[in-house]
C-alpha positions as CSV (number, residue, x, y, z in Angstrom):
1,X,-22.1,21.2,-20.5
2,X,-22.0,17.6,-21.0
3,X,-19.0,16.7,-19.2
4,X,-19.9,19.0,-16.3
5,X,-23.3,16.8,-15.7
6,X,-20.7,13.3,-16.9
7,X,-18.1,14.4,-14.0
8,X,-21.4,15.3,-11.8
9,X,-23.1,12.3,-11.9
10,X,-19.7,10.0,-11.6
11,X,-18.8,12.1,-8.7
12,X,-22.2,11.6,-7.0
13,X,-22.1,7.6,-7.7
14,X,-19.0,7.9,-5.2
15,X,-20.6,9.7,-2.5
16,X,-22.6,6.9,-1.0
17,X,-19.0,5.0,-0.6
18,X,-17.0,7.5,0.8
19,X,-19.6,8.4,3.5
20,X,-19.7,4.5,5.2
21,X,-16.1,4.9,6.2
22,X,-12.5,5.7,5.6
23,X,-9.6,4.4,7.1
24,X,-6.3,6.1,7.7
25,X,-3.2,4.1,9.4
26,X,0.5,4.4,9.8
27,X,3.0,1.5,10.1
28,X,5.2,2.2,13.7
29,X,7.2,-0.7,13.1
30,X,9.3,0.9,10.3
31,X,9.2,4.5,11.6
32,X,11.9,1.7,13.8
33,X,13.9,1.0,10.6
34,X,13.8,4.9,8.8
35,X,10.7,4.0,7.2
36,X,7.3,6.1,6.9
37,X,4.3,4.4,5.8
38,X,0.9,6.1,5.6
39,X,-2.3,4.2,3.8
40,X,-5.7,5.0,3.3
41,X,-8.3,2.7,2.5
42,X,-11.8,3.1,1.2
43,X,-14.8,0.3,0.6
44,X,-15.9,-0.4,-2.8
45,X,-18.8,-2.6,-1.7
46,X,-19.6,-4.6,1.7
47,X,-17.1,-7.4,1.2
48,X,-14.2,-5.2,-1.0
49,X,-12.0,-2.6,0.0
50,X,-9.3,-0.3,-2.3
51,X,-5.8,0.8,-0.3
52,X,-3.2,2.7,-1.4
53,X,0.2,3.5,1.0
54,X,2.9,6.0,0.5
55,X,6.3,5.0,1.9
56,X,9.0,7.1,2.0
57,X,12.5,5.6,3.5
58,X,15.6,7.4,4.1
59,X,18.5,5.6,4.9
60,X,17.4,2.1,2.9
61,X,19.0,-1.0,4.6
62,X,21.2,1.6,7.0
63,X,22.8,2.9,3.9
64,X,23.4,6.8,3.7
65,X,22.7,8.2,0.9
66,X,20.1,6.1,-0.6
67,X,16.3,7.3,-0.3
68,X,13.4,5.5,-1.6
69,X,9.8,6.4,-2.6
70,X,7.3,4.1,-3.5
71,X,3.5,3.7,-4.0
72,X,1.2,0.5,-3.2
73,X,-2.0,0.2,-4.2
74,X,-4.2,-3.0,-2.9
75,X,-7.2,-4.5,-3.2
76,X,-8.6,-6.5,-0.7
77,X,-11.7,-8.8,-0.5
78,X,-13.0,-9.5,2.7
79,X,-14.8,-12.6,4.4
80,X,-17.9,-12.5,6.3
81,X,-17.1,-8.4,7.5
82,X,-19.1,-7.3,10.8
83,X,-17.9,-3.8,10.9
84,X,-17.6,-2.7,7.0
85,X,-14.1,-4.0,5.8
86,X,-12.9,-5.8,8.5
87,X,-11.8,-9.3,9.3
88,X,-10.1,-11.6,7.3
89,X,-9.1,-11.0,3.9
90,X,-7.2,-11.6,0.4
91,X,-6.3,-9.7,-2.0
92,X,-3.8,-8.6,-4.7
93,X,-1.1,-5.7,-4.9
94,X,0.6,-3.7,-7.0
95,X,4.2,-1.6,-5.7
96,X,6.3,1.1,-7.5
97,X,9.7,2.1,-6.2
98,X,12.1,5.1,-6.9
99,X,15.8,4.4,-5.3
100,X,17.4,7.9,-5.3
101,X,21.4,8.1,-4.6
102,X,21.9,11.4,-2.6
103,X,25.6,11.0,-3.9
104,X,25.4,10.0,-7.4
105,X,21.6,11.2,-8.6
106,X,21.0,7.9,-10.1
107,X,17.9,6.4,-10.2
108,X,16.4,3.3,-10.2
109,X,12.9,2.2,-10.6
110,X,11.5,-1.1,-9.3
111,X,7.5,-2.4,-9.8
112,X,5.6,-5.2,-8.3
113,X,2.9,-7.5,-8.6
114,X,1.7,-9.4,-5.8
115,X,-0.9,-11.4,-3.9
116,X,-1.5,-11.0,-0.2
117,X,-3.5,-12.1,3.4
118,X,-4.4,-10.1,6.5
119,X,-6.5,-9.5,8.8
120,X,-8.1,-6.0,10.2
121,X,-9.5,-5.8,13.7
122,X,-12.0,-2.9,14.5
123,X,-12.3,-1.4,18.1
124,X,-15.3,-0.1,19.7
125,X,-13.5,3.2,19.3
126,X,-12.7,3.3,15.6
127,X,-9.2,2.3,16.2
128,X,-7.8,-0.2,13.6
129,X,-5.3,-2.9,13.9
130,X,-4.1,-4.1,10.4
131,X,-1.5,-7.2,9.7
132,X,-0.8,-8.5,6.1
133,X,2.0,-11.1,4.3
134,X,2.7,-11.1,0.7
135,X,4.4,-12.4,-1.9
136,X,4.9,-11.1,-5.4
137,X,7.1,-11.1,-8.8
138,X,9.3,-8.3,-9.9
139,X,8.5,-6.9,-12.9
140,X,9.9,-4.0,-13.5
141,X,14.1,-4.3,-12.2
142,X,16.5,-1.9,-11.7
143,X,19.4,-1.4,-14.2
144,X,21.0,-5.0,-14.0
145,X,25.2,-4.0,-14.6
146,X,27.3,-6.9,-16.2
147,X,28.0,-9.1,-13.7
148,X,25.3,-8.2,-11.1
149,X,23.2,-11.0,-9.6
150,X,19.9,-10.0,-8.7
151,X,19.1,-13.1,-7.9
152,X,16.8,-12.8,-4.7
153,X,15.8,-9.2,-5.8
154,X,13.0,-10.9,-9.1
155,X,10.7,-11.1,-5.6
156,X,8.9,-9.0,-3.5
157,X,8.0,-9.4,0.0
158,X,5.2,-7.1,1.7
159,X,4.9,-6.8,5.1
160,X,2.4,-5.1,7.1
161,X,1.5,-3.7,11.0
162,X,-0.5,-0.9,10.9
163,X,-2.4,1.1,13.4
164,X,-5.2,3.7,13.1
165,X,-8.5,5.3,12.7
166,X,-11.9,4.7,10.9
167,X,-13.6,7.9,9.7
């Protein structure tokens, strides 16, 4: 009975948040490159926002064969908001990748820790326009095989062009 009221009452200290808004966008720009990139984003507070994007990309760099899943999660602080989270903002990032060979079942697993910038524009109508750069360290590497130079791989670049709605 006690962690039916505990879930309860940490389920009903959510509720207020969930009801301001909720943001759902899609990236067009890499549906360009084989690419699939859904986020959702949800405010903690007036200035703060949490985002998390699935991406899912089928033919990585042009290369049959190889598919890759990964997970982002973000959290953004925003300056001087008008419209909830909106405006300009920072933030940091963490990314988890799965590269899947079609041909050989291997798999690799990559992770990411990052900081980033952007900026979210709000329409009249609920429709959001969201851009974002950032940088981050590798942390968790593929398989490195004897001889391999992963050189410019121990970074991680995110880039971001997003379009979509406010709940």
């Amino acid at each position: 009975m006690r962690k039916i009221v505990l879930v309860m009452l940490i389920a009903m200290a959510f509720v207020p948040s969930l009801k301001a808004q909720f943001d759902v966008a899609i990236n067009p720009i890499d549906l360009l490159f084989t690419k699939l990139v859904i986020s959702a984003e949800i405010p903690v507070n007036e200035g703060f926002g949490l985002e998390g994007d699935f991406s899912y990309n089928w033919k990585f760099l042009d290369v049959e064969g190889i598919d890759v899943l990964g997970l982002t999660a973000m959290g953004k602080y925003y300056f001087n908001p008008e419209v909830g989270i909106d405006k300009f903002y920072i933030g940091a990032y963490a990314r988890y990748q799965q590269f899947k060979s079609t041909e050989t079942s291997e798999t690799y697993n990559r992770g990411c820790l990052g900081f980033l910038v952007g900026y979210k524009w709000v329409s009249s109508r609920k429709i959001i326009f969201d851009s974002a750069v950032g940088v981050g360290r590798q942390l968790l590497a593929p398989t490195v095989v004897e001889g391999d130079d992963l050189g410019p791989l121990n970074f991680d670049i995110l880039l971001k062009l997003s379009v979509g709605y406010r709940f």
